[in-house]
PQR file with spaces between the fields and no chain letter, atoms N, CA, C, O and H, PARSE charges and radii, in Angstrom:
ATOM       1  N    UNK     1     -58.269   44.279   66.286 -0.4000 1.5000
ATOM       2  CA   UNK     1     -58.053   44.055   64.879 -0.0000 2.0000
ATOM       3  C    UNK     1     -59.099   43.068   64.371  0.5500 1.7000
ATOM       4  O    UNK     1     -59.602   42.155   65.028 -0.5500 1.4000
ATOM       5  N    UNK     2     -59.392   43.444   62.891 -0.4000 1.5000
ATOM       6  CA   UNK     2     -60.767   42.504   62.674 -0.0000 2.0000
ATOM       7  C    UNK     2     -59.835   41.502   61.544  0.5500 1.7000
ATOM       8  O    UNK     2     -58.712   41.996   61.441 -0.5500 1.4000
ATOM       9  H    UNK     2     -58.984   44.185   62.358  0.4000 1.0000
ATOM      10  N    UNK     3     -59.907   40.911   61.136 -0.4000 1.5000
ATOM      11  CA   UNK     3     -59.554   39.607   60.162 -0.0000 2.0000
ATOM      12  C    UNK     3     -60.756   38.837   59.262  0.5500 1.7000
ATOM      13  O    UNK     3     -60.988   37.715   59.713 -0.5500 1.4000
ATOM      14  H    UNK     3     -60.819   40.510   61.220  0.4000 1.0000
ATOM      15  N    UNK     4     -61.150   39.010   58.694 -0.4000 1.5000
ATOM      16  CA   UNK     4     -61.880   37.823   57.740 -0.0000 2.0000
ATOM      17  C    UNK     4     -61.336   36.289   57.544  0.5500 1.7000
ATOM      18  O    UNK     4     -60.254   36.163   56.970 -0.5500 1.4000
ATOM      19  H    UNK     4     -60.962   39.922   58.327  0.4000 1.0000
ATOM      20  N    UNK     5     -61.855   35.410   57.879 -0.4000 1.5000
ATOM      21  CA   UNK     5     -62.070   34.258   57.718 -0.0000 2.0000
ATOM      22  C    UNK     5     -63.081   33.482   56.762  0.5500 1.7000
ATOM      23  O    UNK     5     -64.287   33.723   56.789 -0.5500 1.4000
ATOM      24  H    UNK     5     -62.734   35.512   58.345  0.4000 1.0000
ATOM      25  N    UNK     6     -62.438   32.411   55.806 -0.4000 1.5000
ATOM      26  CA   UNK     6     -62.929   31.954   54.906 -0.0000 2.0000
ATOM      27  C    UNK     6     -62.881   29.898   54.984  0.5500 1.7000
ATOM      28  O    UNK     6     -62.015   29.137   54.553 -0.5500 1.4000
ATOM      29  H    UNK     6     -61.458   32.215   55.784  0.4000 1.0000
ATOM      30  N    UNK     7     -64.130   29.606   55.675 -0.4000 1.5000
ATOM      31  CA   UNK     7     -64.042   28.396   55.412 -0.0000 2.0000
ATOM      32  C    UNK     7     -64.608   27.795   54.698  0.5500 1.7000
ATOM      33  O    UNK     7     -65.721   28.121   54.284 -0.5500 1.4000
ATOM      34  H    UNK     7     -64.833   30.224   56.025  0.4000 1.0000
ATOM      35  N    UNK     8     -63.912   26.619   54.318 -0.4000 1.5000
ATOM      36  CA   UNK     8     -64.803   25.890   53.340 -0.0000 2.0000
ATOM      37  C    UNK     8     -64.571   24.033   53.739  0.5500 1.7000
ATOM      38  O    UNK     8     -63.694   23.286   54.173 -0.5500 1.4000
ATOM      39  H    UNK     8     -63.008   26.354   54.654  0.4000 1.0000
ATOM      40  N    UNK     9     -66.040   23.972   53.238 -0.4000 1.5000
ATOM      41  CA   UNK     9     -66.302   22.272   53.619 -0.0000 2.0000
ATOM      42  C    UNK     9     -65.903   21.468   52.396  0.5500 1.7000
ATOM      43  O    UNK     9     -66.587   21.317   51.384 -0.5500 1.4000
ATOM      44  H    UNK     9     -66.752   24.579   52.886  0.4000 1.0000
ATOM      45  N    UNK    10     -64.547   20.912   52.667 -0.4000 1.5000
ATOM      46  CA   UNK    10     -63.922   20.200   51.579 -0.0000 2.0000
ATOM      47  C    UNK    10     -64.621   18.875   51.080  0.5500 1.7000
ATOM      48  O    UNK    10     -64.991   18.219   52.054 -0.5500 1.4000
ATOM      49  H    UNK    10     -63.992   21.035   53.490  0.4000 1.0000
ATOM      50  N    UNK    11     -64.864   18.388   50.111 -0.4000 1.5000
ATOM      51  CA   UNK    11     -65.180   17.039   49.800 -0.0000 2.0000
ATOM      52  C    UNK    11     -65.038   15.661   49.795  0.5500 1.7000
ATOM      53  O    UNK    11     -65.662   14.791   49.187 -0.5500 1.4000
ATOM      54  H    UNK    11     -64.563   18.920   49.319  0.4000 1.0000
ATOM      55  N    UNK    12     -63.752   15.586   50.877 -0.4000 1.5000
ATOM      56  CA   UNK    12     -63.449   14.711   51.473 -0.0000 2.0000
ATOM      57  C    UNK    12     -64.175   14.439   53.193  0.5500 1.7000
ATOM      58  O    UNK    12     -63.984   13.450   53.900 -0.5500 1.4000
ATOM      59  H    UNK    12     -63.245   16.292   51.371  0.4000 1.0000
ATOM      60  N    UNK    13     -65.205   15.921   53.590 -0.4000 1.5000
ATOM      61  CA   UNK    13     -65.452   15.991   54.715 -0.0000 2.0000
ATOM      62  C    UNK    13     -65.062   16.773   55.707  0.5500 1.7000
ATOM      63  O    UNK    13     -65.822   17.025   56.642 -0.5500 1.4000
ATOM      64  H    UNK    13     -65.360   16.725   53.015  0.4000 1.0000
ATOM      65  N    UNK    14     -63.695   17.309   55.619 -0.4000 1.5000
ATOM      66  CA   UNK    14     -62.975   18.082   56.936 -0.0000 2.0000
ATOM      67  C    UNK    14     -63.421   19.294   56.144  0.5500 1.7000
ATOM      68  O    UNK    14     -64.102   19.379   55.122 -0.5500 1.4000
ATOM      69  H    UNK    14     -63.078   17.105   54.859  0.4000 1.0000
ATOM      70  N    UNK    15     -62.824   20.234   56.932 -0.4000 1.5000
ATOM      71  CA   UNK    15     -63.405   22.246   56.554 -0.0000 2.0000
ATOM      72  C    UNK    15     -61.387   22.597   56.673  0.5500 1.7000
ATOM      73  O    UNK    15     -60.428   22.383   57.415 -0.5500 1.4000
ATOM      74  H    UNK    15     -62.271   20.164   57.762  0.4000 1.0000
ATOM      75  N    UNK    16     -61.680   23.130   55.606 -0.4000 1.5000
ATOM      76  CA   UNK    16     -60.254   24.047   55.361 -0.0000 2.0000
ATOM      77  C    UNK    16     -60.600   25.338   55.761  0.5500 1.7000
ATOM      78  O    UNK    16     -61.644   25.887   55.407 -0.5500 1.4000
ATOM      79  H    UNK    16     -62.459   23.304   55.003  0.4000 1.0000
ATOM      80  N    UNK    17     -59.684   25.887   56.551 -0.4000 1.5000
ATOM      81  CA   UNK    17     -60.027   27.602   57.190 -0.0000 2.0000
ATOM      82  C    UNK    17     -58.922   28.433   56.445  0.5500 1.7000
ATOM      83  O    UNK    17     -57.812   28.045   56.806 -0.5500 1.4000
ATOM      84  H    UNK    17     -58.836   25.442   56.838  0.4000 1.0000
ATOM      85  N    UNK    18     -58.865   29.371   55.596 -0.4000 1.5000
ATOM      86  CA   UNK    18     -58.055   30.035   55.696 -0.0000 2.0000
ATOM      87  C    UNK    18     -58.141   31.865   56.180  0.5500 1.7000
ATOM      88  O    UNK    18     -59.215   32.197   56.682 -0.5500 1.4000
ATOM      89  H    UNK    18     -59.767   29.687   55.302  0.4000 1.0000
ATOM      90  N    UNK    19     -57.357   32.673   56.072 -0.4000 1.5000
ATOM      91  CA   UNK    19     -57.457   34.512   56.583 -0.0000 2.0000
ATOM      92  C    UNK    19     -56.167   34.627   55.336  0.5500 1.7000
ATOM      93  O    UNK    19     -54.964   34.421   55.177 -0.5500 1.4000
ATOM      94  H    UNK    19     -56.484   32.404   55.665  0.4000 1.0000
ATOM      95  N    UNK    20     -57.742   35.244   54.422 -0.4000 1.5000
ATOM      96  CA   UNK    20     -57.468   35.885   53.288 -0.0000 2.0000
ATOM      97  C    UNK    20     -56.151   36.667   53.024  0.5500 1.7000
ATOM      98  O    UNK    20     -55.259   36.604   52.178 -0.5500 1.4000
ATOM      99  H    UNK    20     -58.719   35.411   54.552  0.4000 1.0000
ATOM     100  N    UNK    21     -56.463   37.568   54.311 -0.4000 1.5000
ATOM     101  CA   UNK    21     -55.634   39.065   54.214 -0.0000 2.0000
ATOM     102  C    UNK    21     -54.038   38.420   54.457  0.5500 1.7000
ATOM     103  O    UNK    21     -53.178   38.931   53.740 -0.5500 1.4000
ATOM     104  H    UNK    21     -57.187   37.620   54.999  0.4000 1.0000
ATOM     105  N    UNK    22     -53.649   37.495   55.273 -0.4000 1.5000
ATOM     106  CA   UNK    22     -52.464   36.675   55.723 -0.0000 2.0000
ATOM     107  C    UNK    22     -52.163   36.100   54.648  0.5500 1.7000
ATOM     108  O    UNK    22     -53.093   35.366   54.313 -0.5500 1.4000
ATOM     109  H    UNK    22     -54.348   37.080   55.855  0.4000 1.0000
ATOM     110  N    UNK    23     -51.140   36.063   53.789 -0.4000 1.5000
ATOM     111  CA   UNK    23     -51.137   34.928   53.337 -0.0000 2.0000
ATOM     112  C    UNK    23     -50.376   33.462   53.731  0.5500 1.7000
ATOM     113  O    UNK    23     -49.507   33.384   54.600 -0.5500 1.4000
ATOM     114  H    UNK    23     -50.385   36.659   54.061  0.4000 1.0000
ATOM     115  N    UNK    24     -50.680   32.752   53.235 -0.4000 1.5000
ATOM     116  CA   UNK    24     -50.134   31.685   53.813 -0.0000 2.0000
ATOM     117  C    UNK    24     -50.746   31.287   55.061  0.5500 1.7000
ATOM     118  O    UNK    24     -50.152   30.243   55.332 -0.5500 1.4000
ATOM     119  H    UNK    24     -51.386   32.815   52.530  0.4000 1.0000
ATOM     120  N    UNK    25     -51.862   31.581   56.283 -0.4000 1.5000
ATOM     121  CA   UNK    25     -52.200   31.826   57.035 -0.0000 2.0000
ATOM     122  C    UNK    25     -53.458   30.644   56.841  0.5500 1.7000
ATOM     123  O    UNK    25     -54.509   31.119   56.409 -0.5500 1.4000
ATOM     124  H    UNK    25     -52.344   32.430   56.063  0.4000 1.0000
ATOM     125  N    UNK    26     -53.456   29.428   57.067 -0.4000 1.5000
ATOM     126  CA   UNK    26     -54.721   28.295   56.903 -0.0000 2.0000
ATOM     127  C    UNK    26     -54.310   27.385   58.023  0.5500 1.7000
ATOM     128  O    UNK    26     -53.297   27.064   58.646 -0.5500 1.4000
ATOM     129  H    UNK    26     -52.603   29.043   57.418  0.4000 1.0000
ATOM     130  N    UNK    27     -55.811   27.085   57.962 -0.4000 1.5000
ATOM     131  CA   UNK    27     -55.557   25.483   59.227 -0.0000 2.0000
ATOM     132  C    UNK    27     -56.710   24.098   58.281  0.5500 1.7000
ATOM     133  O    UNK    27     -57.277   24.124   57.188 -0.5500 1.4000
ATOM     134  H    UNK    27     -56.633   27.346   57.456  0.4000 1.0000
ATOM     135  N    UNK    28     -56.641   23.247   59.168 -0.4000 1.5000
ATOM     136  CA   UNK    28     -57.898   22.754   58.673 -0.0000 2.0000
ATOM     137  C    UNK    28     -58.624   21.742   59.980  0.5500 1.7000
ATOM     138  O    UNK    28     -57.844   21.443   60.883 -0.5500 1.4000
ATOM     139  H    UNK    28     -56.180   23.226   60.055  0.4000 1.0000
ATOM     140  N    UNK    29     -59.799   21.321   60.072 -0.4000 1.5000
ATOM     141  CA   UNK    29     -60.264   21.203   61.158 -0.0000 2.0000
ATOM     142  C    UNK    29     -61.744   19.925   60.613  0.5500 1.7000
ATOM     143  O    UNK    29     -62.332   20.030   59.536 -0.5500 1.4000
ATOM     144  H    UNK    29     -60.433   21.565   59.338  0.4000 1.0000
ATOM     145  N    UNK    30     -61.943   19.208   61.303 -0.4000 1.5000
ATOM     146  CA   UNK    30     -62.613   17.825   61.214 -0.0000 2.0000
ATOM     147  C    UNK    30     -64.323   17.971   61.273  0.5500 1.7000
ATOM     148  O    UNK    30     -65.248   17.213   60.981 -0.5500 1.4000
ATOM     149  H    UNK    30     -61.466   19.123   62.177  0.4000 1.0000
ATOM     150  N    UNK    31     -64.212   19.607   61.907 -0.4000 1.5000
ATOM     151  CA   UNK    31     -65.634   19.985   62.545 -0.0000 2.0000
ATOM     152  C    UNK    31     -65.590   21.485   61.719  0.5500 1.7000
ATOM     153  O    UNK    31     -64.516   21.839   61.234 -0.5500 1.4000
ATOM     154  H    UNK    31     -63.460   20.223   62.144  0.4000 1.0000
ATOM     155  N    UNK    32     -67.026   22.512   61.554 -0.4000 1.5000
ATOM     156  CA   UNK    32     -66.234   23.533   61.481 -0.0000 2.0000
ATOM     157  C    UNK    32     -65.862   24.333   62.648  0.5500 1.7000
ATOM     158  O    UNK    32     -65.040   25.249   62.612 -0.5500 1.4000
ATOM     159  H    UNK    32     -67.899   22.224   61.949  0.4000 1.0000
ATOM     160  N    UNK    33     -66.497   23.950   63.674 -0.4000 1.5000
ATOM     161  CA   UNK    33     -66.058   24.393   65.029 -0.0000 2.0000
ATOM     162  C    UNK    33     -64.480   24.017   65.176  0.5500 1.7000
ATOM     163  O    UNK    33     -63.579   24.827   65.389 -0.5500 1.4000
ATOM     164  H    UNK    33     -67.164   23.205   63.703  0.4000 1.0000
ATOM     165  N    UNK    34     -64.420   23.385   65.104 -0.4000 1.5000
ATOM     166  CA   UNK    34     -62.532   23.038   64.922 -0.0000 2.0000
ATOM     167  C    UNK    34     -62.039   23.985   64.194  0.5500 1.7000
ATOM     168  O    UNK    34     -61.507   24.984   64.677 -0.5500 1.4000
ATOM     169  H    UNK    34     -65.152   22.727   64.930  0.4000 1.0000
ATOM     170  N    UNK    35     -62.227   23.667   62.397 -0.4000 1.5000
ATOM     171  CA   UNK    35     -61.383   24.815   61.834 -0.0000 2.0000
ATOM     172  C    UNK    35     -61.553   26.075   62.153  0.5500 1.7000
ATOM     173  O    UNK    35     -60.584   26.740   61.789 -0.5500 1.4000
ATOM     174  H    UNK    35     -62.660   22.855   62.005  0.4000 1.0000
ATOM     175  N    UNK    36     -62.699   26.943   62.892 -0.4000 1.5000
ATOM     176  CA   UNK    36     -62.774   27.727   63.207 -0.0000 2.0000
ATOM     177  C    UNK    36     -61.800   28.178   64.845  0.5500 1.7000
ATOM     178  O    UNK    36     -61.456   29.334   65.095 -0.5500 1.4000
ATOM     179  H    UNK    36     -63.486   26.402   63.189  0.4000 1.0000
ATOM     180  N    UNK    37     -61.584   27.276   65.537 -0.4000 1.5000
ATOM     181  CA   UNK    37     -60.672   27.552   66.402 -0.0000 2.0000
ATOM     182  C    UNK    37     -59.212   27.563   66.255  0.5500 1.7000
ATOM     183  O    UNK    37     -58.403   28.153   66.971 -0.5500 1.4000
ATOM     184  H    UNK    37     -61.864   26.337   65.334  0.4000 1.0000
ATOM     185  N    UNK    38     -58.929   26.643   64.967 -0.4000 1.5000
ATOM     186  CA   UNK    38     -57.691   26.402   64.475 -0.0000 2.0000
ATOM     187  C    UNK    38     -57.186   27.680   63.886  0.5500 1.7000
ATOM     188  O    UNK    38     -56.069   28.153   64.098 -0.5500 1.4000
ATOM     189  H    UNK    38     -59.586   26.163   64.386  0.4000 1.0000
ATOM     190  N    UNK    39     -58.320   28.305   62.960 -0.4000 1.5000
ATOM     191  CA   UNK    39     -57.451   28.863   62.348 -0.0000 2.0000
ATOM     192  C    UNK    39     -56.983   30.451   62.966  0.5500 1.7000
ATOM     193  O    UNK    39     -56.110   31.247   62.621 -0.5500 1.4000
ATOM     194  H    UNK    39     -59.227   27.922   62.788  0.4000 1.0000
ATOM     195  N    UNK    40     -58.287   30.464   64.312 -0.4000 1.5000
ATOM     196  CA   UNK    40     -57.758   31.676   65.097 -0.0000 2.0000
ATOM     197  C    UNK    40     -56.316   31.662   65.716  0.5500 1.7000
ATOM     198  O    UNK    40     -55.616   32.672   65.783 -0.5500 1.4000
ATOM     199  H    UNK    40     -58.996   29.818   64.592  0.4000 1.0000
ATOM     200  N    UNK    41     -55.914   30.338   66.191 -0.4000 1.5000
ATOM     201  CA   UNK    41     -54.705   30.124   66.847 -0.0000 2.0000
ATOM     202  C    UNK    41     -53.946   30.384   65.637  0.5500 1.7000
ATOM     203  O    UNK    41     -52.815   30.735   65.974 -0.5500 1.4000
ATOM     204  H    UNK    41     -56.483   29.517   66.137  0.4000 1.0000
ATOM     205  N    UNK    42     -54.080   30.363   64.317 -0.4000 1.5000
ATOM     206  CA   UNK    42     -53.565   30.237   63.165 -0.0000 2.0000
ATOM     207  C    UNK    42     -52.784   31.489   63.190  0.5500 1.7000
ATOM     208  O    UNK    42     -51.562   31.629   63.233 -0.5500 1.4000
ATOM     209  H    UNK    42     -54.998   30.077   64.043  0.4000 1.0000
ATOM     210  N    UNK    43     -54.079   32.708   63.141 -0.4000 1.5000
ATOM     211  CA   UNK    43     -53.627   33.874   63.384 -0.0000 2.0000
ATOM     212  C    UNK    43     -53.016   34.489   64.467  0.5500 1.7000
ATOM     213  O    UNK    43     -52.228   35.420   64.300 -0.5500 1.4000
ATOM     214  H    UNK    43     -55.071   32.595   63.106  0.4000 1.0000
ATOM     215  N    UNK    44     -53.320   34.034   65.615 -0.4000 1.5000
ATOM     216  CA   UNK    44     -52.397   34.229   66.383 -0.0000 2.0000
ATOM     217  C    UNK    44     -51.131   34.234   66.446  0.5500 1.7000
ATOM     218  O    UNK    44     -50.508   35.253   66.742 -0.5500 1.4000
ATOM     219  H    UNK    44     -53.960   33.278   65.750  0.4000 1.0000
ATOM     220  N    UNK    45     -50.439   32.846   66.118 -0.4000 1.5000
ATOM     221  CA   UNK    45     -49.328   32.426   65.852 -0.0000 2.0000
ATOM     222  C    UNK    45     -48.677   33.915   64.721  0.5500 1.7000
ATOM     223  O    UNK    45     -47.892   34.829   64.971 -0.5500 1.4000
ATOM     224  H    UNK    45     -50.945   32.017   65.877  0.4000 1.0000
ATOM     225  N    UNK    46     -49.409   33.574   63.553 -0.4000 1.5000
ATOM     226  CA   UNK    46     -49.158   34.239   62.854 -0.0000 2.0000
ATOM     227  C    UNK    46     -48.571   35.751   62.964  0.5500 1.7000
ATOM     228  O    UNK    46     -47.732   36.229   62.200 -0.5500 1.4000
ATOM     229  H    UNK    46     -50.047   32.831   63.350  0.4000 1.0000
ATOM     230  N    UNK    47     -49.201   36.432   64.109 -0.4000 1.5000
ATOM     231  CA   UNK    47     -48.933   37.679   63.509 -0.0000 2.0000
ATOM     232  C    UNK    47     -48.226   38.012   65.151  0.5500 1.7000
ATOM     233  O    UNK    47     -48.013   39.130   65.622 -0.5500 1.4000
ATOM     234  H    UNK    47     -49.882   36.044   64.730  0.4000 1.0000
ATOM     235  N    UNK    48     -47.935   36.556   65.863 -0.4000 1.5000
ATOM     236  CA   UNK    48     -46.584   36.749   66.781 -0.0000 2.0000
ATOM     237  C    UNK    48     -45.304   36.634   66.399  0.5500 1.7000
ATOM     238  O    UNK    48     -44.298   37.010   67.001 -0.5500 1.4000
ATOM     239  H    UNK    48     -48.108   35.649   65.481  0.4000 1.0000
ATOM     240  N    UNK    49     -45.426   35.937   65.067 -0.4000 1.5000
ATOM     241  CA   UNK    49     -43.669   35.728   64.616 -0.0000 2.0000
ATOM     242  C    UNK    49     -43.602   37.171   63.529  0.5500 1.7000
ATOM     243  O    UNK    49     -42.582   37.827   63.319 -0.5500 1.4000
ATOM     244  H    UNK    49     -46.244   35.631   64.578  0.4000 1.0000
ATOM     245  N    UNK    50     -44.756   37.392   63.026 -0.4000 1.5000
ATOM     246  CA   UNK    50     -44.636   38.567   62.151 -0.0000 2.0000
ATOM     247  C    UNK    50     -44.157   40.092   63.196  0.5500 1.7000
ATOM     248  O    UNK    50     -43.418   40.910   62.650 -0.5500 1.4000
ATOM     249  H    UNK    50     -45.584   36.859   63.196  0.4000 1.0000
ATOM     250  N    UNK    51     -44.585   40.337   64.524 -0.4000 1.5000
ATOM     251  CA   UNK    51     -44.073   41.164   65.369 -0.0000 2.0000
ATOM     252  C    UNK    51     -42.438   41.199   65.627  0.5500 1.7000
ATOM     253  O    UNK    51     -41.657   42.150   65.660 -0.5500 1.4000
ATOM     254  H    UNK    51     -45.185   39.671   64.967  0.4000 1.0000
ATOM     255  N    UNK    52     -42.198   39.482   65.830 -0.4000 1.5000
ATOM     256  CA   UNK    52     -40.611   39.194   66.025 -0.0000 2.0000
ATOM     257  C    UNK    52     -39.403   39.641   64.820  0.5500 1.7000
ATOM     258  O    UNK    52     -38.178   39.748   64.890 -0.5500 1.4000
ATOM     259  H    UNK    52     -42.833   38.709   65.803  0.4000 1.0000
ATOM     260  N    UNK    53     -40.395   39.838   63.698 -0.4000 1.5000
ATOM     261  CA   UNK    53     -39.298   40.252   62.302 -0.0000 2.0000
ATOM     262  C    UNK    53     -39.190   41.759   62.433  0.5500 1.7000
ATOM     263  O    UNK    53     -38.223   42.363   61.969 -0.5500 1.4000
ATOM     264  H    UNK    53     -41.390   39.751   63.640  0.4000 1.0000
ATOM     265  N    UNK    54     -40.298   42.432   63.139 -0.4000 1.5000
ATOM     266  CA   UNK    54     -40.534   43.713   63.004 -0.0000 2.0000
ATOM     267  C    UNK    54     -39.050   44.228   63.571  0.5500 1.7000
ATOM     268  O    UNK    54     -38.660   43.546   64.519 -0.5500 1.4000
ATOM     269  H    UNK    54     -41.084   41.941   63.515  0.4000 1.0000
ATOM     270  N    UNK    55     -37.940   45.554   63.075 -0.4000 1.5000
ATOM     271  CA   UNK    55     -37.013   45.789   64.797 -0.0000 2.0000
ATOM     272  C    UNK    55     -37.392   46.771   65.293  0.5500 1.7000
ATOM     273  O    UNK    55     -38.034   47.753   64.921 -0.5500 1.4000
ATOM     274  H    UNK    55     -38.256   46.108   62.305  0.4000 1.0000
ATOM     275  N    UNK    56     -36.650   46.222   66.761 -0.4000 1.5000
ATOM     276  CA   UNK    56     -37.331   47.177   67.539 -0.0000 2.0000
ATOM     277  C    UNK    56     -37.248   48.698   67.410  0.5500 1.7000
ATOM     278  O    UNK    56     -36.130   48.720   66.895 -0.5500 1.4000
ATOM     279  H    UNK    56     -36.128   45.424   67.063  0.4000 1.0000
ATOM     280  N    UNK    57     -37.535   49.771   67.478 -0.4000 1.5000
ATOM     281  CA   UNK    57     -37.498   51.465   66.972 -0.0000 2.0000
ATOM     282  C    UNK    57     -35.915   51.754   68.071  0.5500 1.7000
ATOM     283  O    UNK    57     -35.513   51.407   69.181 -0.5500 1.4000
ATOM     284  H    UNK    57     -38.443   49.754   67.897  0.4000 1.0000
ATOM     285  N    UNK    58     -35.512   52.468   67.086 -0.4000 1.5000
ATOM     286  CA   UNK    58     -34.090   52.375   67.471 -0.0000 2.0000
ATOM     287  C    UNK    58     -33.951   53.969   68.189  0.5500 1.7000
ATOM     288  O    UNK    58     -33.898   54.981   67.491 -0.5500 1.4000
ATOM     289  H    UNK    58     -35.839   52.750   66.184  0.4000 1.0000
ATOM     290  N    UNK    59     -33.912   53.987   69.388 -0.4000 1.5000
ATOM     291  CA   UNK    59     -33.758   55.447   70.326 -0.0000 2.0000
ATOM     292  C    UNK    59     -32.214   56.168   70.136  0.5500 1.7000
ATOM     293  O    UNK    59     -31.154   56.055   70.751 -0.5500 1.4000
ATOM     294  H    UNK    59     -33.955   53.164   69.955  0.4000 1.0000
ATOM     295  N    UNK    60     -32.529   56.734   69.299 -0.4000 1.5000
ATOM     296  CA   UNK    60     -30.858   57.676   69.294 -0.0000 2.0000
ATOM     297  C    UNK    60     -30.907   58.718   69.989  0.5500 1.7000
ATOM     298  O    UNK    60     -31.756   59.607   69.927 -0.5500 1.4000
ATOM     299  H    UNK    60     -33.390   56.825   68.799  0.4000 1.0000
ATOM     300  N    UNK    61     -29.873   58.635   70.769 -0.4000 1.5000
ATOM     301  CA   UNK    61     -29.273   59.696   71.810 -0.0000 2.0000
ATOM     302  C    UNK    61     -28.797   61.167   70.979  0.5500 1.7000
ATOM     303  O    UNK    61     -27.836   61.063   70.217 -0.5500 1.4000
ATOM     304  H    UNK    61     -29.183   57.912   70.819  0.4000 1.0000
ATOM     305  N    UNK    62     -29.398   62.392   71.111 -0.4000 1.5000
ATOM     306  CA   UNK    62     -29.016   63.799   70.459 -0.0000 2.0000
ATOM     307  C    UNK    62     -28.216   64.243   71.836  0.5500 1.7000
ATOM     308  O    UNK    62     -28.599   64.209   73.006 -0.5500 1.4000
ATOM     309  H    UNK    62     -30.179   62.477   71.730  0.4000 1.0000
ATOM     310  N    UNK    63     -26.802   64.725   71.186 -0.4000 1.5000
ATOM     311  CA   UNK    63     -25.880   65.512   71.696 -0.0000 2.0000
ATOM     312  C    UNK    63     -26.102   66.809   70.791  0.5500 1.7000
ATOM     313  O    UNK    63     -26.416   66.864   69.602 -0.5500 1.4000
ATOM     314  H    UNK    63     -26.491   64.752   70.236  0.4000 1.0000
ATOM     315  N    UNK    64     -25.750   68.226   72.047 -0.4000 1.5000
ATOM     316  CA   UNK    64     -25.703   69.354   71.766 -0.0000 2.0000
ATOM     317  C    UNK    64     -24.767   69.759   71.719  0.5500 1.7000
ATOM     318  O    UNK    64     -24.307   69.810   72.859 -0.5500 1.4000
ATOM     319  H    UNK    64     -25.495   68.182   73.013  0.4000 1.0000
ATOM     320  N    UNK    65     -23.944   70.222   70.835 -0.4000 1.5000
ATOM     321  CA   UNK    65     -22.464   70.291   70.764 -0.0000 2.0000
ATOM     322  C    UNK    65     -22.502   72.139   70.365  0.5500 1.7000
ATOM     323  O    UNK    65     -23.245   72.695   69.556 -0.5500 1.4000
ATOM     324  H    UNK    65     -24.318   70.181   69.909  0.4000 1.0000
ATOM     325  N    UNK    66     -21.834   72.531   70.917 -0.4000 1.5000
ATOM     326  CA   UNK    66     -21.399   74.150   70.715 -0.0000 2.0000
ATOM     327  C    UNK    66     -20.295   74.624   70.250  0.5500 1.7000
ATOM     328  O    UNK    66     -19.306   74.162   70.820 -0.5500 1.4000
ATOM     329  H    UNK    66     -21.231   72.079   71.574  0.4000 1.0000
ATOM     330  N    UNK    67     -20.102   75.311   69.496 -0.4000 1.5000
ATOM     331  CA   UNK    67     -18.481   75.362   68.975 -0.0000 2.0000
ATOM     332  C    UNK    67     -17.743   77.023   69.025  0.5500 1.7000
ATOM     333  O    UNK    67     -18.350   77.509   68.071 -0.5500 1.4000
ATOM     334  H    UNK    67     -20.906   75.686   69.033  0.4000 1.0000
ATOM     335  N    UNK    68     -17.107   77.812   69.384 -0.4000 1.5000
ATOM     336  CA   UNK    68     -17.112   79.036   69.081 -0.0000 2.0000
ATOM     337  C    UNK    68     -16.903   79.149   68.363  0.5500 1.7000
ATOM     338  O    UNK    68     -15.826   78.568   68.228 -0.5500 1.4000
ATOM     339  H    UNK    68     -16.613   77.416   70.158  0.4000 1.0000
ATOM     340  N    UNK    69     -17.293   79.782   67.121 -0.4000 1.5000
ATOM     341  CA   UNK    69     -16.213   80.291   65.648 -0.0000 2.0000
ATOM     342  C    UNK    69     -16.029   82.121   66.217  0.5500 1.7000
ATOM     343  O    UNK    69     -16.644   82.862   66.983 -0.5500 1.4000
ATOM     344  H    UNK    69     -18.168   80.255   67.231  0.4000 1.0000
ATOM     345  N    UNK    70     -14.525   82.258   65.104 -0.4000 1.5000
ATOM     346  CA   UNK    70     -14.124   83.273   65.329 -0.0000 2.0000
ATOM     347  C    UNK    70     -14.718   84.259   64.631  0.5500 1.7000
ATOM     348  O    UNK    70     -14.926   83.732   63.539 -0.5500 1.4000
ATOM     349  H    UNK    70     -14.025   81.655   64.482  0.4000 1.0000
ATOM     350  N    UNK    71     -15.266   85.765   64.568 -0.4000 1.5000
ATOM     351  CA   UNK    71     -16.267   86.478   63.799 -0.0000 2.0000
ATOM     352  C    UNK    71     -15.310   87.387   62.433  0.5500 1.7000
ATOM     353  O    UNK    71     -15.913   88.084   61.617 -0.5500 1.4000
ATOM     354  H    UNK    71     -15.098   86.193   65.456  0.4000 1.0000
């Protein structure tokens, strides 16, 4: 899976990372080598709790049932 990543060098000095496509999905990091590792774990995290909401595919059992009717 590919993801886009968007950092930016804030004006206080640190780099804010966020992944656009996620929302809510940001880190921020002191280096941009930091926010850039942060915010992969970011996604990571991310789209392990998003799997956990998913449910699981539900296997239903088919019975063949036969009936005689009278003609």
């Amino acid at each position: 899976m590919r993801l886009g990543i968007r950092i930016i060098h804030e004006a206080r000095g640190t780099y804010r990372s966020v992944c656009p496509s996620l929302p809510g999905c940001s880190s921020r990091g002191q280096t941009y080598e930091e926010a850039k590792v942060k915010i992969e774990e970011a996604i990571i995290g991310y789209l392990a709790a998003l799997s956990n909401c998913v449910p699981p595919q539900i296997e239903e059992e088919v019975i063949e049932y036969y009936e005689e009717v009278a003609a």
